[in-house]
Structures are given as C-alpha cells and as structure tokens.
N, C-alpha and C positions, 0 to 999 in steps of 0.2 A: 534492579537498582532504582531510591528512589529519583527523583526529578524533582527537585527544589521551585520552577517555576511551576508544573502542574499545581505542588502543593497551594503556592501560593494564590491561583485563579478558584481551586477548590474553596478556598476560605473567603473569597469574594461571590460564588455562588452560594456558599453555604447562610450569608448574609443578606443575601438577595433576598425582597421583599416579596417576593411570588406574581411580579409584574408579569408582563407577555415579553417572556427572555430564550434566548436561544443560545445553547453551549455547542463551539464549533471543535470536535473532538479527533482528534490523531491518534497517530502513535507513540505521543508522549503521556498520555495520561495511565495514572497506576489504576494496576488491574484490581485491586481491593478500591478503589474510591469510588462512591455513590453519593450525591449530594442529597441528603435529607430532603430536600427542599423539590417535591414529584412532579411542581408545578411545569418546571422545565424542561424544555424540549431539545432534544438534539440531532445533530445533521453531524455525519462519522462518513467517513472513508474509508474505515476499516469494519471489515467483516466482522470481529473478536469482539472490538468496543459495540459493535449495536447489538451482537448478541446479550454483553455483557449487560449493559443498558434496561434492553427489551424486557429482560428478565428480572433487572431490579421497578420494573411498572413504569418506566422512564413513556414519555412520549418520541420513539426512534425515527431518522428518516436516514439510511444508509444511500451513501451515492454518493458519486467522485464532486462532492458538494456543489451541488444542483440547488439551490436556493429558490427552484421557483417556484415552489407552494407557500413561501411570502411574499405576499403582493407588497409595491412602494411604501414607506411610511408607517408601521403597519409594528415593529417591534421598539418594548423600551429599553430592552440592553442583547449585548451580545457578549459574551466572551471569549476567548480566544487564547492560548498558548501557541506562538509564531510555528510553523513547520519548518520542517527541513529546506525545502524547495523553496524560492524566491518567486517564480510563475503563482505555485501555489496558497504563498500568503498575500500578494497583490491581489489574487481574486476572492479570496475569501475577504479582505478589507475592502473590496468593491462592494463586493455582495453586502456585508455590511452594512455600510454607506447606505445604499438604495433602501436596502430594509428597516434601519431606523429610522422611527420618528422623529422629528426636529424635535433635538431637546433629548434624545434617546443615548446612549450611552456603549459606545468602544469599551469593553473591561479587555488589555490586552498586556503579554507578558513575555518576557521570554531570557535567555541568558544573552548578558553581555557580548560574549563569542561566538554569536547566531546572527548578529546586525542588526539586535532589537531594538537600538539606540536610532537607527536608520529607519526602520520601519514605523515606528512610531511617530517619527517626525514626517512621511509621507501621509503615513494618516490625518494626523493633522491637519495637514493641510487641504488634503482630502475633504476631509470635514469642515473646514474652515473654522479652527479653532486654532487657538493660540496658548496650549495646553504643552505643556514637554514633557519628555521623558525625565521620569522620579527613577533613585537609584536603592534597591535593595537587594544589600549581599552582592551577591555575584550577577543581581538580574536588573535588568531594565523594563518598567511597568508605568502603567498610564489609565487614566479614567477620562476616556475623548466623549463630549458631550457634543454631538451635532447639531449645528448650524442649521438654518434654514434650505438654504440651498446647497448643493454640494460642488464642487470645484473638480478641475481637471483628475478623473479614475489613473488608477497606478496603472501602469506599463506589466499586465499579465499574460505578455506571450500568446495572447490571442487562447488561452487556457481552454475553452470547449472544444474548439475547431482539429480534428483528426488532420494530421499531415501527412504523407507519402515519406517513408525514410530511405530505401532501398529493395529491390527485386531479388531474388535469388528463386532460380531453380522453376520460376513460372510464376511462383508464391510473390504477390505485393503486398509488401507489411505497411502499416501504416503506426504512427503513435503521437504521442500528446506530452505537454507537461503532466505532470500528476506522477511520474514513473519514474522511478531510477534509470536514468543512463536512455530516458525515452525518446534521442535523438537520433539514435545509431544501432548498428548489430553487435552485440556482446562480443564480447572476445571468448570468452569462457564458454558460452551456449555454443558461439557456431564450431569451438573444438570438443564437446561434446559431441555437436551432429557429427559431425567429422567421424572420427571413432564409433559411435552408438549407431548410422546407419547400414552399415556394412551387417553386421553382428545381426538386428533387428531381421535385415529381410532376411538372412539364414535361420533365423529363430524361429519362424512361422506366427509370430503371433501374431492371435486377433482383437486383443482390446488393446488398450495404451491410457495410460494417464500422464498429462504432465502436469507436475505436482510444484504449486508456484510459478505460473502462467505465463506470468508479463503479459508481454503485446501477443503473445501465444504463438513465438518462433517457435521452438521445439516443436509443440503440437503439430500444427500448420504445415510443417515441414517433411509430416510421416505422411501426404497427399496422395505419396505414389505407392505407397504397400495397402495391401490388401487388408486394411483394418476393418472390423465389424461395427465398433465402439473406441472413437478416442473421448479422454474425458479433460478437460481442461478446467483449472482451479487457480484460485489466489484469492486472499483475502484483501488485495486491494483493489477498489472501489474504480479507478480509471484502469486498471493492468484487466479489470472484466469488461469493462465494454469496448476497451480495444481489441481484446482478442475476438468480443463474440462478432465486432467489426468487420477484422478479419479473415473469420472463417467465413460469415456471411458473404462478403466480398468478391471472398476469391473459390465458394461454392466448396467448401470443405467442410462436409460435414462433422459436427462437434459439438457435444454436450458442455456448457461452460456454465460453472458453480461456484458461486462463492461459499468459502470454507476458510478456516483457519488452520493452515498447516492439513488441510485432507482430510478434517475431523467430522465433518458431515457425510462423507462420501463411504457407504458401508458397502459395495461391492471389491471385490478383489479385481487384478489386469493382470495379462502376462506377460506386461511391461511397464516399466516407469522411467520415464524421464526426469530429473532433476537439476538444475540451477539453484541451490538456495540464496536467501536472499542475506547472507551473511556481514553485507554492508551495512543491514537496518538495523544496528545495535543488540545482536545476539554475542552472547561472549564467544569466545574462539572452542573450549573442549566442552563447553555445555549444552545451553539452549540449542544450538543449530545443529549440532549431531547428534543429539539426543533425539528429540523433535521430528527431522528431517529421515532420521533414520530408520525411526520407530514408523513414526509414518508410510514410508514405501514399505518397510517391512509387511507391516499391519495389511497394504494395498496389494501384496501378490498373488498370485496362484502359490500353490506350493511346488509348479515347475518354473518358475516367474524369474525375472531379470530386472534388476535396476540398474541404471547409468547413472551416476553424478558428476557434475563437475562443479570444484572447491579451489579457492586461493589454497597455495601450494603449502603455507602455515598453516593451515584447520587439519588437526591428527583425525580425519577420518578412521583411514585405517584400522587404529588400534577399537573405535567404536563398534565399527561395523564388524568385527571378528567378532563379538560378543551377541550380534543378534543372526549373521548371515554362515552359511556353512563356506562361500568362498568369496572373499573379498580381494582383486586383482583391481593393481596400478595399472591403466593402457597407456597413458602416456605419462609425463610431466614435464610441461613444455611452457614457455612465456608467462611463468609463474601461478600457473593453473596445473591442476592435476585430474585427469580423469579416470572414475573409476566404476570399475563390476559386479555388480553386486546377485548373488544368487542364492535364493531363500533355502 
C-alpha cells in the first residue's frame, strides 16, 4: 500500500539540489522508491530499506539510527517521514538538530493522525524557528531552517540507553525505545514459550532459529536445552542489538543477523520459533503468512518443527496446510493462538 506522506518527502529529495543531505528512512518508505538524486546518503533502521538502498549505489549507514558519523554543523538538509514511535521521532529530530548547519534545513512530513501537527511544532522550537506546520491532504509537512543555536532537545526516553525490563527463568532481558512493546514481556511470545518448551526438549533438537528476534526473548530463553546453534534474526535495527545485548549479558551463546523475514540466513534448524510482527502493517491473510510461513518452511530440517504464535484473527491455519504436512492449534487463549508446525 502506497503512503501518501513517503511520496510526498520523495519529491522533496527528488528536488534536492545535491547538497550534504541525509534521508532518515523507516518502515514507511515504498519498496519501489529510489531518489534519482545518488548524491544522498542514508541512515535506516531497517535491514530491507538499507539493502534496498545499498543496492540502488545509495551511500547506506543501517543502525537503530546512530547519527554519529556526523559530526555538529556538518549537514545541509535532512529529511524525515515521522515513525511510528514518539521516543523514536524525538531522537531522530535531535539528532537533526545537532547535525545541521545553521541555516540547514528540517524537510519533515507525516500524516495528520500520527501527531505530525505536534511534532513539527517541537521541532521548531527546537530549532528556534518560527516556521508552522503547512497542511496537505491528509498530511502535516514543514521546511524548518535552523537557527544558530538550538534550544531545549525533545524528551526521547533517554532512546540509546538499554534498560532492565524483567528476569524470568535466570535470563535478564533488557530493551530500549526503538521496539514494539520494548517495555515489558509479550503476552503472545511468553504463551508460546509456555507451550513450545515442553515439546522442544522432547524433540532433541540441536539448532534453533528465532525468526523476528525482538529483544531475543524466545531465543534467550532455550539457555537450558542442549542447543549446538541457536540463531537469532530481525530486520530491526534496535530488536539486534538488544538481543545481541542480551545474549552477551547473560553468556548465551547466539549468532544474531540482520535479515529481513530470514532471507539471508541459508542454513536449515530443527526448530523455529516465531512471534511475527503482525502489528507493523502486514495485512491480516497476506504479507504475514505468506512471508512468515514460507520462511520457517524454507528454515527447516525435513524432520523440523515450527511454533508460532499469532493474534487469534490471522487465518494461519488454512496457510500453513498449504506448505506443512501437519498444522496443530495447541492452544487459543487471551486472544492469541499458538501453533505446530511440521515440514
């Protein structure tokens, strides 16, 4: 689907005059868009856009957007389509801020019903300009030309700094802004563990994948079976270095790759874990069990086992009979459903 504000930040890079500009790129941007214009450089969060990127000659910097290979002063535009997360667009209009030159330029955008009306007016002030939010269509957009000095930084939840969230089982997880639901323990993951530990250590296996990471609960959490190789993945940029946090931490050994959807990873496991991330704008009978399923498929042994757990509306089921020989409900419980999957 397209995204009306991407487009619109698209046709302000596409315009850009080839200055020292930097595009701050999500999960909103369309997978067909390339700005003509090679001069520019981008910092992504997501694994998929810096491939995507890298590959069109783009100058790429992937990372839970780490700004600090720009030194103060230093850039003359930035762009930006607002993110999902509120931590995460206060630090990216920080980072900003610091990075442009006085006199350098905010290009920022986003839809009405995201609080881009809000955000735009903290930048501002930010910057100490006296510039407002312009209204087109459905979006709120602005061209903030920085002040000399910059004013009081937004309130970004202390955005680098790894927190402690809860203990289970010996395991200390730790996690950040940057992550879905990066405060607390899933509901959905820990009634997978729930179900999928029992099964696993009867299963003898010795690899394990967990496929869409997070803070790398799932993974983290097979500590006490007799694993040879677990492998940990996600295509988001802070869900990897929390998890590789994580295992470092708490001395669990674990290979952690960035991958989109487990498409770099060509080895098979005789197990998979799954959470997908069905929140982040995957349609309900498409993208997410197509994807999600084809992928552990692709990741087994041919004596191999997947677990998923899926809000209780996503018709897995009827998917996974199409690729697996037996697909089994174990539970369906507090609007989650988890389930069996055997290649």
């Amino acid at each position: 689907m397209s995204d009306s504000a991407s487009q619109w930040l698209m046709e302000q890079i596409q315009t850009d005059p080839g200055l020292d500009s930097l595009w701050c790129l999500d999960e909103h941007a369309q997978s067909e868009s390339v700005p003509s214009n090679r001069s520019i450089r981008v910092i992504t969060n997501r694994w998929d856009q810096a491939e995507r990127t890298r590959k069109a000659g783009l100058d790429t910097h992937f990372s839970d957007f780490d700004f600090s290979p720009w030194a103060n002063d230093t850039l003359d535009r930035v762009f930006y389509r607002v993110s999902k997360e509120k931590p995460v667009v206060h630090h990216v209009i920080n980072e900003a801020g610091r990075c442009l030159k006085p006199g350098g330029e905010l290009v920022i955008c986003g839809h009405k019903t995201e609080g881009t009306k809000t955000y735009i007016d903290k930048a501002a002030a930010y910057l100490g300009v006296q510039e407002k939010a312009k209204k087109a269509g459905q979006l709120y957009v602005a061209r903030l030309r920085r002040l000399e000095h910059l004013n009081q930084p937004l309130d970004d939840s202390d955005y680098t700094s790894p927190r402690a969230i809860f203990t289970e089982d010996g395991v200390e997880f730790f996690s950040k802004p940057g992550l879905f639901g990066w405060h607390k323990r899933d509901k959905g993951s820990a009634l997978l563990w729930e179900q999928a530990a029992p099964r696993l250590r009867r299963s003898g296996a010795t690899s394990l994948l967990d496929l869409g990471c997070g803070y790398g609960y799932l993974g983290l959490m097979t500590h006490r079976l007799p694993l040879q190789r677990r492998v940990l993945t996600d295509n988001n940029a802070a869900a990897l270095a929390m998890a590789s946090y994580n295992a470092e931490r708490n001395s669990v050994p674990a290979e952690v790759i960035g991958a989109d959807c487990g498409e770099r990873i060509t080895d098979t496991f005789d197990a998979v874990l799954c959470n997908p991330p069905f929140h982040q704008g995957f349609s309900v009978s498409g993208d997410l069990t197509d994807r999600f399923l084809r992928s552990a498929y692709a990741h087994l042994t041919p004596t191999g086992r997947a677990w998923f757990v899926v809000n209780r509306f996503i018709p897995l089921e009827r998917k996974a009979r199409g690729l697996f020989t037996h697909a089994e409900v174990l539970v369906d419980q507090d609007g989650f459903k988890v389930m069996e999957l055997c290649r």
